[in-house]
C-alpha positions as a Markdown table, in Angstrom:
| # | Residue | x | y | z |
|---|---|---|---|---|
| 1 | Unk | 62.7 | -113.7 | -142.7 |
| 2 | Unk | 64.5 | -117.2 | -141.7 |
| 3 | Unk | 68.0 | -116.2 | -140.4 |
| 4 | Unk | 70.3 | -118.5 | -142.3 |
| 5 | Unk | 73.4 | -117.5 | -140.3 |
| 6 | Unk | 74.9 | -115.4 | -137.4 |
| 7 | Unk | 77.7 | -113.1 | -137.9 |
| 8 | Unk | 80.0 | -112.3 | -134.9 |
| 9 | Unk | 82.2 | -109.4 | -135.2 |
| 10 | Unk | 85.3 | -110.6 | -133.0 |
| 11 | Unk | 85.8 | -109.0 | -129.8 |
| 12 | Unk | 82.8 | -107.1 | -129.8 |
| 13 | Unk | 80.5 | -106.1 | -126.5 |
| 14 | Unk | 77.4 | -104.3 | -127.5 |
| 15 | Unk | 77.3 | -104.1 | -123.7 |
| 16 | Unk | 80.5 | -103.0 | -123.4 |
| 17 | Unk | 80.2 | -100.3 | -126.6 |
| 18 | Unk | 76.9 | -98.8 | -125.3 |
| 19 | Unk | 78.7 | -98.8 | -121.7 |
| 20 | Unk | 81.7 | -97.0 | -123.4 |
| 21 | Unk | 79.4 | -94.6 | -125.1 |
| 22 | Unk | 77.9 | -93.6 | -121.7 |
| 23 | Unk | 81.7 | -92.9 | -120.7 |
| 24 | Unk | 82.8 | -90.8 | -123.5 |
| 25 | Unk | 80.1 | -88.8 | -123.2 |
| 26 | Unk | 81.1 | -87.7 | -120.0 |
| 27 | Unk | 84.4 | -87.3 | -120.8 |
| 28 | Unk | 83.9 | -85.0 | -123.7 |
| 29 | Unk | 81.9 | -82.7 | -121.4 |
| 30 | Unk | 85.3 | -82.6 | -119.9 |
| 31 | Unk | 87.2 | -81.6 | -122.7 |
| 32 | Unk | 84.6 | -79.1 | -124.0 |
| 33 | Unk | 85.3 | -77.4 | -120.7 |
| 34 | Unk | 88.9 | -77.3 | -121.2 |
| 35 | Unk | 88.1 | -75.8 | -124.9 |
| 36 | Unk | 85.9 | -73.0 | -123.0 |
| 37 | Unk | 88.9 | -72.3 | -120.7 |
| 38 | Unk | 91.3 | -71.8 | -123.6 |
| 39 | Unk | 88.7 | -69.4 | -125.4 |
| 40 | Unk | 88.1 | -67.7 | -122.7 |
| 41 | Unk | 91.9 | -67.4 | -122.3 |
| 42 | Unk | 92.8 | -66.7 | -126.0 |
| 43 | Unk | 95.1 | -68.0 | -128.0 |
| 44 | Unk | 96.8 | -67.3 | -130.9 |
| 45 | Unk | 97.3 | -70.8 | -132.8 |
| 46 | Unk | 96.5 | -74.6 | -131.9 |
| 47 | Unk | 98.6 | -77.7 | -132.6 |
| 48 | Unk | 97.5 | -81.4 | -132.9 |
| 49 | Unk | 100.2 | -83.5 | -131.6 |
| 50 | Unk | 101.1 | -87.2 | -131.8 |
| 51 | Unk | 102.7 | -90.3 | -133.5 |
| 52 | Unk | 101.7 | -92.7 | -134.9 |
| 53 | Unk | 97.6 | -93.5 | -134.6 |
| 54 | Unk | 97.5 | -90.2 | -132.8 |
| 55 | Unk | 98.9 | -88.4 | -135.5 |
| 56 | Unk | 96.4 | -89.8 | -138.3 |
| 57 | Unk | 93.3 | -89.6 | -135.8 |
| 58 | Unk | 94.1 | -85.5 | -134.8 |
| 59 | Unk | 94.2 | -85.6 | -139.0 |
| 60 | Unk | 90.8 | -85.2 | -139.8 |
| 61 | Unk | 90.5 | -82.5 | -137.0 |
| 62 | Unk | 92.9 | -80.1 | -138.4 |
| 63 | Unk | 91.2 | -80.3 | -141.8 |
| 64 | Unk | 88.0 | -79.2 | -140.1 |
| 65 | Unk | 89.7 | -76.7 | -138.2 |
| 66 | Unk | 91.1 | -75.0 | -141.2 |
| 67 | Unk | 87.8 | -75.8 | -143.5 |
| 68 | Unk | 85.5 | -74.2 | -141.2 |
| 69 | Unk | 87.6 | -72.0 | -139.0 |
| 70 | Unk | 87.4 | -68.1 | -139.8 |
| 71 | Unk | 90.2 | -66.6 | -141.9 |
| 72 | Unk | 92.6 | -65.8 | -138.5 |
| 73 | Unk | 92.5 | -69.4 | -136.9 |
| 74 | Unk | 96.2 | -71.1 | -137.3 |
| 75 | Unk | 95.8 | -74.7 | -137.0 |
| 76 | Unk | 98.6 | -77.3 | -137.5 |
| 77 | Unk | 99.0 | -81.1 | -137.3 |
| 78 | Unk | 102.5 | -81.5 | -136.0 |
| 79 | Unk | 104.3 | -84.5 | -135.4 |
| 80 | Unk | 106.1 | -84.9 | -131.8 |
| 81 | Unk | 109.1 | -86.5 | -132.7 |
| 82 | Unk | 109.5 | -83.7 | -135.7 |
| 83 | Unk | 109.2 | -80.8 | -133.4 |
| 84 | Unk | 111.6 | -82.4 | -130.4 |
| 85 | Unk | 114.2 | -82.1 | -133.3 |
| 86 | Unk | 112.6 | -78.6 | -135.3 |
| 87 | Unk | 109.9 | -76.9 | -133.0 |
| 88 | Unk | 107.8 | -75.3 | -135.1 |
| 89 | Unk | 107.9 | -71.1 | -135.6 |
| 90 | Unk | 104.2 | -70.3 | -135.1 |
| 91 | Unk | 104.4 | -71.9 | -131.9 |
| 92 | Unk | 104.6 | -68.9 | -128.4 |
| 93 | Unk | 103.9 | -68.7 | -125.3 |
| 94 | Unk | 100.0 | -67.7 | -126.1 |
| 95 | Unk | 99.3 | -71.0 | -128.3 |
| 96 | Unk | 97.5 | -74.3 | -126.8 |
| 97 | Unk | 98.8 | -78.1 | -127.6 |
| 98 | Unk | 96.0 | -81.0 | -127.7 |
| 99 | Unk | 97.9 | -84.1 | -128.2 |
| 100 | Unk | 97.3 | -87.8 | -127.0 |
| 101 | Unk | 98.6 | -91.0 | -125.7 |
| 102 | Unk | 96.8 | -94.3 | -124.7 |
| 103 | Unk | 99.7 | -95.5 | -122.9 |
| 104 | Unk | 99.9 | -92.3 | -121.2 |
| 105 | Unk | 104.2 | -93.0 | -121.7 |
| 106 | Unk | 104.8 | -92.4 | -125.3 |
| 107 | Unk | 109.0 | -91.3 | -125.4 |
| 108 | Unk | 108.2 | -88.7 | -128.2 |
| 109 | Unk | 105.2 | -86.7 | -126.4 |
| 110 | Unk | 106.3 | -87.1 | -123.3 |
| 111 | Unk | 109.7 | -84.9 | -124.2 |
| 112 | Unk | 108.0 | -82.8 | -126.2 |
| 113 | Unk | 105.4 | -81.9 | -123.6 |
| 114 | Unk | 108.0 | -81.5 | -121.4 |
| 115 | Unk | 109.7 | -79.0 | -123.2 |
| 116 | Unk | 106.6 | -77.1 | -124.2 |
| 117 | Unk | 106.1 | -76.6 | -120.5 |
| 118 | Unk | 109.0 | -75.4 | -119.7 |
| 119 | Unk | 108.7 | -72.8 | -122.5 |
| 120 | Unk | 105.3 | -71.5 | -120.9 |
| 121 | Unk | 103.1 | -73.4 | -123.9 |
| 122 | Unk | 99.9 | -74.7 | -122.8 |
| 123 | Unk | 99.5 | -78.4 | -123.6 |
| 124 | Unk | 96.2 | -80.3 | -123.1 |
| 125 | Unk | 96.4 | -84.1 | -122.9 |
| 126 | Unk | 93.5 | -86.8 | -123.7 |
| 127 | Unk | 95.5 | -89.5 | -121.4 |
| 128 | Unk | 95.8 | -91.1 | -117.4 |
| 129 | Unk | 96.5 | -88.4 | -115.6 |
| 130 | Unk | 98.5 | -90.7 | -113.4 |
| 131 | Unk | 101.0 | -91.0 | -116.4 |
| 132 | Unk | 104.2 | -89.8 | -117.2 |
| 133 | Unk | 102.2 | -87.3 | -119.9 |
| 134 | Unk | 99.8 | -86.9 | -117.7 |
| 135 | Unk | 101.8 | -85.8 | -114.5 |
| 136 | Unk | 104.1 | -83.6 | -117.0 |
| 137 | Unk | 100.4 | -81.8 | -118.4 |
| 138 | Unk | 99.3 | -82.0 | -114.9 |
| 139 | Unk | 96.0 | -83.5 | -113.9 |
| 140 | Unk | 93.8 | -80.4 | -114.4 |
| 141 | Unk | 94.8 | -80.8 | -117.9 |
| 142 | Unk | 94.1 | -84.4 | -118.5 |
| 143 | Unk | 91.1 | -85.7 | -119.6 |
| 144 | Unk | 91.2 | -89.5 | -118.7 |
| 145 | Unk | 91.2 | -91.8 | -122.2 |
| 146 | Unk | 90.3 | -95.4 | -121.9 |
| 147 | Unk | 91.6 | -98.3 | -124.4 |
| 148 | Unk | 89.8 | -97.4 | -127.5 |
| 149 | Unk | 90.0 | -100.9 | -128.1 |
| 150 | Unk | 88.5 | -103.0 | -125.3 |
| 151 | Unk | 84.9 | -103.7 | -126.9 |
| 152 | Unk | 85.4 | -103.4 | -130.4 |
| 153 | Unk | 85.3 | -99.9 | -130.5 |
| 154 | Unk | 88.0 | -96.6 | -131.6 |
| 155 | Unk | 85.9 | -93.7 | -131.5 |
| 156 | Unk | 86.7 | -92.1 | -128.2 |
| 157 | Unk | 90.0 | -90.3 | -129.4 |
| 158 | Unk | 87.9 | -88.8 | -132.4 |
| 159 | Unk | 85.4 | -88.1 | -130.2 |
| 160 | Unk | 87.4 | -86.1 | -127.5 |
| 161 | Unk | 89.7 | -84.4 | -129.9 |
| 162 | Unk | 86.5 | -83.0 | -131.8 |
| 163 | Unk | 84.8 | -81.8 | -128.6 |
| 164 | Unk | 87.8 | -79.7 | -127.8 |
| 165 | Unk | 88.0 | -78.2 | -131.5 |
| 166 | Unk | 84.6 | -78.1 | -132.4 |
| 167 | Unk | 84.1 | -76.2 | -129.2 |
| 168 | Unk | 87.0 | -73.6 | -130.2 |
| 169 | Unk | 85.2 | -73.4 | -133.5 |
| 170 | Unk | 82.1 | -73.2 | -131.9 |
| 171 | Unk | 83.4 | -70.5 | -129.7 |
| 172 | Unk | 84.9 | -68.2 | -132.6 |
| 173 | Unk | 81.4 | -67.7 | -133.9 |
């Protein structure tokens, strides 16, 4: 077939994307890890935190959390700024926090982890672990998230998120 035109997709690196690929993929063994850990440790709820983009990708995973989790699996999609002002009553001591930040400085994780810590909560972060999140999460934590957007690509928060949850799910049988 005589090609008649070329389309570009602006600021898109197959290079890049397949490079990208190769690094998510290492980083979700990471976060599958930290999912073992928290089965392993049990818990008795998880919450999805963010603003903003965050919020709406961690979305979809709550929905499959509560679609295909077993009737005693508590999963909520909770808002950071909400729960600085609210908290939330489901939340203890024995539940685990996934939430999210590109930046790594967002104002409205970053006190909310903050006080989550200090009331014994475990909180898991997909962010630099040299960041003000990640330093308050601590490193061990952390799994490190690169610009979703630097070759044309935003699947790596979906990505991570699911490896974590999936793996819980996974994990419950």
């Amino acid at each position: 077939m005589k090609e008649t035109e070329k389309i570009e997709i602006m600021h898109f690196s197959q290079e890049g994307y397949v490079e990208d690929g190769k690094n998510v993929y290492e980083a979700g063994k990471k976060m599958t890890a930290l999912a073992d850990k928290v089965a392993d440790e049990g818990y008795d709820a998880v919450f999805l935190m963010g603003v903003g983009g965050t919020w709406d990708e961690l979305m979809q995973l709550e929905y499959l959390m509560n679609k295909f989790g077993d009737r005693d699996l508590e999963v909520y999609l909770i808002h950071a700024a909400e729960w600085n002002v609210m908290g939330h009553k489901r939340m203890t001591e024995k539940s685990v926090v996934l939430t999210a930040s590109e930046s790594g400085t967002t104002p409205e994780v970053l006190e909310a982890v903050k006080k989550m810590k200090e009331k014994g909560i475990r909180v898991y972060a997909m962010t630099k672990p040299e960041g003000p999140i990640g330093q308050a999460v601590g490193a061990e934590n952390c799994v490190k998230m690169a610009s979703d957007h630097g070759n044309g690509g935003c699947e790596m928060g979906y990505y991570l998120a699911d490896c974590f949850g999936l793996r819980l799910l996974n994990r419950r049988g």
